[in-house]
C-alpha positions, 0 to 999 in steps of 0.5 A: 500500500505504502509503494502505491501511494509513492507511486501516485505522489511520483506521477503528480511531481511528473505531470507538475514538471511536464506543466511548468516546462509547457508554459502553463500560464495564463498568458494568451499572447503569441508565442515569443520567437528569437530575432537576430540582433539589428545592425546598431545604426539602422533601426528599422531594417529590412528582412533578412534574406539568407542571412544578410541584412539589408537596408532600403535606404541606401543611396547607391548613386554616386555624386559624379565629380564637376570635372568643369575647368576653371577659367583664366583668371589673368586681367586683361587690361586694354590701354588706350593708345594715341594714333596719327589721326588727329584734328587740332587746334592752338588749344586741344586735340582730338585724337580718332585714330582707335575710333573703331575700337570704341573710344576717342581721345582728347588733351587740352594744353590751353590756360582755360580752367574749365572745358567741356567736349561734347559727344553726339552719336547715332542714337543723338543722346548728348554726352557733355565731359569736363577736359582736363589738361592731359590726355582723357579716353572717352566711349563711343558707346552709342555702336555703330555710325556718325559722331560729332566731337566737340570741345568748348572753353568756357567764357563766362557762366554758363556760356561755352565758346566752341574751340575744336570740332570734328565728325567721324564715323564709327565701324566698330571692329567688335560691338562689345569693345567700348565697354571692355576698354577703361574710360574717364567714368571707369577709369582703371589701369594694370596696377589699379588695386581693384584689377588684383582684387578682381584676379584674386576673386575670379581664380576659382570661377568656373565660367563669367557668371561666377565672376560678377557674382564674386564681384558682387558680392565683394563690393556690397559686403565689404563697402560702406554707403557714403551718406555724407559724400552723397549729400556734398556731392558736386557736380562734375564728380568723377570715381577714383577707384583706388581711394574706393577700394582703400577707404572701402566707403562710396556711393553708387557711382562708386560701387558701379565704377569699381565692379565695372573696372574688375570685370572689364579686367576679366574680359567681361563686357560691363556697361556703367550706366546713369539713369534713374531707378524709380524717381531717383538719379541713380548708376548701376551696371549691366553685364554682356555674358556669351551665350545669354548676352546683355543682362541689364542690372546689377545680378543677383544670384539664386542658383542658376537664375538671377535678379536684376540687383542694384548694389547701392540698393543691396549694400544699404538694406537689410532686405535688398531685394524689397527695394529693388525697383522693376525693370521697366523702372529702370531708365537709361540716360547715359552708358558709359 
């Protein structure tokens, strides 16, 4: 009797084992099944197939290189040269002999302090100049046709006597060449700081663009608007590009001649231009670029489009783009 009930205690012991290594519990969620640990930087992985985790987010595209070449950034600075073509008198010269690379030039060697030469062509805008007593370039940046070239001494006032007149006419050898070549308003020459500035700013461009964008951008982040020097200004007013770039202050005929001068330099073809932005008497630069041609305005760039920018505008606003006048409010009166 004593064996039997051992026995029976023995089977209970067996079936409570049997229970416990089941999971008897009252648990009645899934069954648990052991997952391979997932790589620590991906935390969402994909399926594994035979083994190998992979990832779907992988980007598999390579970034090609811009095996683009960078262009040459050696200033090119054109000098107006003096010729045998002339007309002259006691008093001053008129020197016509590059008349087809876009440019005169004039001297005036009399006593008078104040002279003026007078410049009318094809387009019949007139351009008055002061003349000082040394040899002084002037464009011809109305393109191609007839011109007349005149020089006045002042006798009294506002009265001019007429001392040397000369017509001409213009077959320009390249259109682009009176805004290539420095001129009394973009008056600029090999040892001008703003050619080595410019050289220095253009050594890692890849194409024109990049170029007026660097100058750009030079010019409305390190100048300062001359409020005092606007105010005083006198007529007659001439950019001295060197005293810009030193004291790194100016107004807009500064900004413009300065911008103009380094690219000019670049072989960039640049209008300096006078007129009116809205109601106000304002300059400003166009750029010719190969393969677009004229874009009127200083640029501003957003990727591969542009806006047409003023610097005086960009440099004194906190917001440069809210001022900017629209084109049709831009009005040309002179280009030099």
């Amino acid at each position: 009797m004593k064996k039997k009930i051992n026995k029976f205690f023995n089977i209970i012991i067996i079936l409570c084992l049997v229970a416990i290594s089941s999971g008897c519990n009252d648990d009645k969620s899934e069954p648990h099944y052991y997952n391979p640990p997932s790589d620590s930087n991906n935390s969402s992985p994909s399926t594994t197939n035979r083994g190998y985790e992979t990832n779907n987010n992988t980007n598999t595209s390579q970034v090609k290189p811009d095996n683009t070449p960078l262009r040459d950034s050696t200033p090119q600075v054109r000098i107006p040269a003096e010729g045998s073509e002339k007309a002259t008198s006691n008093v001053c010269s008129i020197d016509f002999s590059n008349r087809n690379e876009g440019y005169v030039l004039a001297n005036y060697f009399g006593n008078n302090p104040k002279v003026k030469i007078q410049i009318i062509g094809p387009d019949s805008i007139t351009y008055n100049y002061d003349l000082p007593k040394h040899v002084t370039c002037y464009p011809l940046s109305a393109g191609n046709g007839n011109y007349k070239i005149s020089i006045y001494e002042n006798i009294g006032g506002t009265k001019y006597s007429l001392a040397l007149s000369k017509n001409i006419s213009v077959t320009l050898n390249n259109d682009l060449l009176p805004f290539l070549y420095p001129n009394q308003f973009v008056d600029f020459n090999s040892s001008s700081i703003c050619i080595s500035v410019g050289q220095q700013l253009a050594s890692n461009a890849k194409n024109d663009l990049n170029v007026v964008e660097k100058a750009y951008n030079y010019v409305i982040t390190n100048f300062k608007y001359d409020y005092d020097k606007a105010r005083n200004l006198k007529a007659g007013y001439l950019p001295n590009i060197d005293t810009t770039m030193q004291t790194k202050t100016g107004i807009c005929f500064d900004y413009a001649s300065v911008i103009a001068s380094m690219l000019r330099s670049q072989r960039i073809p640049t209008r300096l231009e006078i007129g009116y932005a809205g109601t106000e008497y304002h300059a400003w630069i166009s750029v010719y670029i190969k393969d677009i041609g004229w874009i009127n305005g200083i640029i501003q760039f957003t990727g591969d489009t542009w806006t047409m920018m003023d610097p005086t505008f960009a440099s004194t606003s906190k917001n440069p783009i809210k001022f900017v006048p629209t084109k049709d409010k831009y009005k040309i009166s002179f280009m030099y």
